[in-house]
N, C-alpha and C positions, 0 to 999 in steps of 0.2 A: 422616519415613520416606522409605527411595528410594522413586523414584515406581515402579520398573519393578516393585519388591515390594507395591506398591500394587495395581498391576493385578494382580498374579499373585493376591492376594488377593480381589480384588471382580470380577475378569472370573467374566462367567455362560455364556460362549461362547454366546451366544445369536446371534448370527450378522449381527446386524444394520448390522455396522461395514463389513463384507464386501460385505453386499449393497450398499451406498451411498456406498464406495470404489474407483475403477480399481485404485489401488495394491496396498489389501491382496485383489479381486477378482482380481489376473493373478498372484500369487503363491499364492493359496488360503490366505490367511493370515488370522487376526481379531487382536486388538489383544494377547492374551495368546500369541498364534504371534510377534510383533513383538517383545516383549518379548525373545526368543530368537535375532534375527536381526540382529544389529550390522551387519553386511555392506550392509543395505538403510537403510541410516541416510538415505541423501540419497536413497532414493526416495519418500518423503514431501513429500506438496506444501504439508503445514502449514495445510490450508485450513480446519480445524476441524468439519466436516461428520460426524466419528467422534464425535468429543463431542456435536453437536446431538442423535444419533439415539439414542445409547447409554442404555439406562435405568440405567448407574451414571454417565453421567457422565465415562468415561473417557477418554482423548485421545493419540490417536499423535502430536501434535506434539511433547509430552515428552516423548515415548518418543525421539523422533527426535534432538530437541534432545539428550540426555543422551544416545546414541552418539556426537553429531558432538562435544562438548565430549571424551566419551574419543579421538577419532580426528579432528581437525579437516582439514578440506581447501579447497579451493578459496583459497591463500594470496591469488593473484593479484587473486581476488576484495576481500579484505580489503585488500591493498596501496592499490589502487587508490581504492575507499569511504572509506577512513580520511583520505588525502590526498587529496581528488578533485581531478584534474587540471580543472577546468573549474569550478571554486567562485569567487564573484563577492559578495565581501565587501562590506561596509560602508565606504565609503572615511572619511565623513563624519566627527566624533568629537560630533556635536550629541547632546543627548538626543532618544529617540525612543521614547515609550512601547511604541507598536508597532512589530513588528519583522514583515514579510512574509517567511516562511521557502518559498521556492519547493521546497526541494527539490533532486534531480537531474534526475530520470526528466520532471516536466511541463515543465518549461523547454527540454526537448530532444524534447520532440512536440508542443507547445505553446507555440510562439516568440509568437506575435502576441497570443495572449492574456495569455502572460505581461506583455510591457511593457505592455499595458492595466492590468493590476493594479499594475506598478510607477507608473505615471503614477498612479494613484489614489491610493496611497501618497502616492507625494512631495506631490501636491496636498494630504494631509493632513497634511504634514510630517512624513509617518515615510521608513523607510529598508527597503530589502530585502537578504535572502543567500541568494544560489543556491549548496547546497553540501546532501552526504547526510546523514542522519541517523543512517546507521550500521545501519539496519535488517539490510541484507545481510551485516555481520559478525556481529553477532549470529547470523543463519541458516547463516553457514558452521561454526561451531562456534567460534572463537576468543574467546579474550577480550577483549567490548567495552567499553572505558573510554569515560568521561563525553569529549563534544569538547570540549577547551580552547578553539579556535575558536568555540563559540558559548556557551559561558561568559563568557569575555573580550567579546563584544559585549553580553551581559545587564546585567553591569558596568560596561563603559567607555559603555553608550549609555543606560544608565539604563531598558532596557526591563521592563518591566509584563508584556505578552505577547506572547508568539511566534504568529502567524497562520499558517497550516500549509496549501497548497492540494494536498496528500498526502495520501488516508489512512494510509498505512502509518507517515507522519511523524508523523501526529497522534497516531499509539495509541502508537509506540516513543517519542516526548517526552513524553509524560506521566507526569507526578510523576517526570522524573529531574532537574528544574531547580528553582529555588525564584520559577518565575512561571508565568502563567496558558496553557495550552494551548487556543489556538482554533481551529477552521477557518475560514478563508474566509470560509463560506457566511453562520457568524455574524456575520464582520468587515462582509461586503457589504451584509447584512440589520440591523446598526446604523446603517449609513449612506445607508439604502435606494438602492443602487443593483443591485437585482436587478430585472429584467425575468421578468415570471410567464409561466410554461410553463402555458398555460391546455388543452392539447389531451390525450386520452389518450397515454401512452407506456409501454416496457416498460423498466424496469430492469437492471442486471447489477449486483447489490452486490459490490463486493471484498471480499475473503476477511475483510482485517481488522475491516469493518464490519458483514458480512454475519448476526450474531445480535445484535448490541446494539444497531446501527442510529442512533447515538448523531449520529454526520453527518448521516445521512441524516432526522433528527428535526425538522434546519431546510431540510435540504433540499424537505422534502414540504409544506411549508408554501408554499413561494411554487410546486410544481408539485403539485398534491393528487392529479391523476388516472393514479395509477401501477397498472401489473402485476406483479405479481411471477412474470413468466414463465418466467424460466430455473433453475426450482428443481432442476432435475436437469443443471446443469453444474456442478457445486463449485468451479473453479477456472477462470480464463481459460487456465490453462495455464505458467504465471510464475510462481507459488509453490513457497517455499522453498528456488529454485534446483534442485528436480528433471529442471526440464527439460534437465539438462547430464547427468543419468546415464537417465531415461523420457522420451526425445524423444519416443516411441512415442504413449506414454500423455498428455501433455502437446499435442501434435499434436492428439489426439482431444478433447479436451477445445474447445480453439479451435472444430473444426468441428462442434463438434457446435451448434453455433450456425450457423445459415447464412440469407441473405436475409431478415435482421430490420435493423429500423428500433430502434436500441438506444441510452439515454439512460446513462451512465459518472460515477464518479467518480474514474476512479481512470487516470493515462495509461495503464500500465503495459496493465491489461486492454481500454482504448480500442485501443491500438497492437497486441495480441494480435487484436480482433477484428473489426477495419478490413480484414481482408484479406477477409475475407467478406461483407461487413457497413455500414452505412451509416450511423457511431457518431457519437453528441453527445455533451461533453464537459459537466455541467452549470455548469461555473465560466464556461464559454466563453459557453454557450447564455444563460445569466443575464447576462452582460451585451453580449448583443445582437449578439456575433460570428459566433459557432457555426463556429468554425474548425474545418477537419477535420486531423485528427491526420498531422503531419509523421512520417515512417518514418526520417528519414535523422539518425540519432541523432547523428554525431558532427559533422556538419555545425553544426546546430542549436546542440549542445552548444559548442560552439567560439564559437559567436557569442552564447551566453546570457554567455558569460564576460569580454566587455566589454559587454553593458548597463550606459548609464548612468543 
């Protein structure tokens, strides 16, 4: 069934999407007004927070996603994701069960920790690739095909699993390859080299992880003493690419964090909330760097792209 006849069918207009959304709150809109509003396609920040609260269950992401597929935009956006100028392959052709998939976005706020994890690797004889996942085409509405790029490495390097220190990489690779999706935290936590976060801290879960919690399951294990304090900010402000047409609403989102001491998984919301904010990264924090988030993205990114 389309979904948008879905909602028109099961929305109760009970109003509660409203009260617990910027987006559909500065438009005066609930999730069955959306349905009707193609125009606001990419005002949606895709955070999922409409589904959490809704007693049917229902979700403007899809709402959003199925206008941007009839009306896709942000080409440049896709251009660029699809080929990433700054991608840092495999030179090797060794087998390597494991494969360390950085990503784009932490390699490029996260320089120093990153080659920490690359040396960890090689010390184990695997191999890393800094390069996107494609998440962001996906969100512009175009069609995103499987990456031959990291097919071709699953192949030619005989890898088992891809190691993701991404959320957003970890939930859009999963089940679209025919091996094992990890993060990190698990890879770190096989090989015990996490250092435990023994003191109280507050959390900011990313959007992608923020109701399954699926990361953050090994995460809490080696730092147990969390908050879950920021339950009325939905978003860091970086989802689904809104913030290119609700700078406004996206702006507000960031501040409305201010002068907190905040533990991160995710660069993307570290980088949003470092400007206010005094952010650990926990991939970083775990192993005993606690590097604080580089801002100067193409800089970084430039030089993630010859690590060897």
């Amino acid at each position: 069934m389309n979904y948008l006849k879905f909602v028109e069918d099961n929305c109760i207009e009970c109003g509660v999407c409203t009260k617990n959304c910027p987006f559909l709150s500065k438009y005066n809109i609930n999730l069955l007004d959306f349905t009707k509003k193609e125009d606001l396609a990419y005002s949606c920040f895709m955070c999922n927070k409409c589904s959490h609260v809704c007693p049917k269950n229902l979700n403007g992401k899809y709402i959003s996603l199925l206008f941007r597929k009839n009306n896709p935009k942000y080409k440049l956006v896709k251009l660029n994701k699809e080929s990433y100028p700054f991608r840092n392959l495999p030179k090797k052709t060794r087998k390597s069960s494991d494969l360390l998939y950085l990503g784009c976005n932490f390699p490029a706020f996260y320089p120093e920790t990153s080659k920490a994890l690359i040396d960890l690797f090689k010390k184990n004889g695997f191999v890393f690739s800094i390069d996107c996942c494609r998440n962001p085409v996906y969100n512009t509405g175009f069609n995103e095909n499987p990456s031959t790029r990291l097919e071709n490495q699953i192949n030619n390097l005989k890898i088992n699993r891809i190691v993701t220190a991404c959320p957003n990489c970890y939930h859009h690779l999963k089940n679209k390859y025919k091996v094992e999706i990890i993060s990190v935290y698990k890879w770190l936590e096989e090989y015990n080299y996490i250092k435990d976060i023994e003191k109280p801290y507050n959390v900011f879960f990313p959007c992608s992880d923020r109701y399954n919690r699926e990361i953050f399951s090994v995460i809490k294990r080696h730092a147990p003493n969390w908050n879950d304090k920021f339950k009325n900010t939905n978003c860091c402000g970086a989802g689904g690419l809104a913030v290119k047409k609700e700078k406004d609403i996206a702006d507000a989102m960031t501040a409305s964090i201010q002068n907190e001491e905040i533990y991160s998984y995710c660069a993307t919301c570290s980088m949003r909330f470092s400007k206010y904010n005094k952010v650990h990264h926990f991939a970083s924090a775990f192993l005993d760097i606690d590097e604080e988030v580089k801002t100067d993205y193409l800089k970084n990114a430039l030089k993630a792209k010859f690590f060897k």
